[in-house]
C-alpha positions as CSV (number, residue, x, y, z in Angstrom):
1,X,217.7,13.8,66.1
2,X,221.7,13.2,67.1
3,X,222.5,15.2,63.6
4,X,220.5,17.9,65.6
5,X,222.3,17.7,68.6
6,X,225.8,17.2,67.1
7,X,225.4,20.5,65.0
8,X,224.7,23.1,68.0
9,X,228.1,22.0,69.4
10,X,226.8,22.4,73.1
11,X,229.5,21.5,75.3
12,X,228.4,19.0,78.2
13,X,230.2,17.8,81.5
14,X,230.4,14.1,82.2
15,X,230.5,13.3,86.1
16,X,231.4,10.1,87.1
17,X,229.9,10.3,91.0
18,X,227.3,13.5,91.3
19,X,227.2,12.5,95.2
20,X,230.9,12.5,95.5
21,X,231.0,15.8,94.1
22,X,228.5,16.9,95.7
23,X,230.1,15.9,99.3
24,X,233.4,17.2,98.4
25,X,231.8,20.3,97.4
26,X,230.0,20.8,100.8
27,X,233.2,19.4,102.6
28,X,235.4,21.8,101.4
29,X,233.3,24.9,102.0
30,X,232.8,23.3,105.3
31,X,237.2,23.5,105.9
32,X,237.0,27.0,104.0
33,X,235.1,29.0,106.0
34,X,235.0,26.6,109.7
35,X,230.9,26.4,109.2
36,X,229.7,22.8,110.2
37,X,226.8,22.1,108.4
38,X,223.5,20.3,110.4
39,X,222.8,16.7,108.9
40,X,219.4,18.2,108.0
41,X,220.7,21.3,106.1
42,X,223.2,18.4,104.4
43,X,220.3,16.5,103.0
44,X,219.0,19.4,101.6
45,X,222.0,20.6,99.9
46,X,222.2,17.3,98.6
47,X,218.9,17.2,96.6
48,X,220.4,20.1,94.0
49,X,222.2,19.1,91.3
50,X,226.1,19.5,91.7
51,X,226.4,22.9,89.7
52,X,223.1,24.5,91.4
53,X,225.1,23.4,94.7
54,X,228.0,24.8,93.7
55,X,226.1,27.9,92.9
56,X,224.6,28.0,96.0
57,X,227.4,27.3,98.2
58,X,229.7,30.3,96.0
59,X,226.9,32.8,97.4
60,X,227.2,31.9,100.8
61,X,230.9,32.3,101.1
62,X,230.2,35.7,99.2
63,X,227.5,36.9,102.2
64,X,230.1,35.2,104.7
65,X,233.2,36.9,103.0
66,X,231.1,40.4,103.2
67,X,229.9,40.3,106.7
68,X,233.2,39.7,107.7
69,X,234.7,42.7,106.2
C-alpha cells in the first residue's frame, strides 16, 4: 500500500496548527477589507478545513472587491 502511494507522487501540505491558520487566515481578511466578523459567523468559518476557508474567504473579497468598483 505505501509502494502505491509513493509512486503517484501526489504532493501533500504538512500544517503544524490548522486552527492557527485558520485564525490568521480570518484575521487578516478581517485587516484587508475592515469587515469584523460576528463570533457566530467565526465558529462557522472555523469548522472548514484551512484550504476550503481559504477558498471561501478568496470569494468573498472577490464579491467585496466587485461591489466596490
Amino acid at each position: 500500500m505505501i509502494e502505491k502511494w509513493n509512486n503517484r507522487n501526489i504532493p501533500f501540505t504538512v500544517v503544524d496548527s490548522a486552527s492557527g491558520v485558520k485564525k490568521t487566515l480570518i484575521n487578516e481578511f478581517e485587516v484587508n477589507t475592515g469587515l469584523v466578523f460576528p463570533i457566530s459567523v467565526k465558529m462557522s468559518l472555523f469548522t472548514l478545513n484551512y484550504k476550503k476557508l481559504g477558498q471561501e474567504l478568496s470569494s468573498m473579497n472577490k464579491i467585496i472587491i466587485l461591489k466596490e468598483k
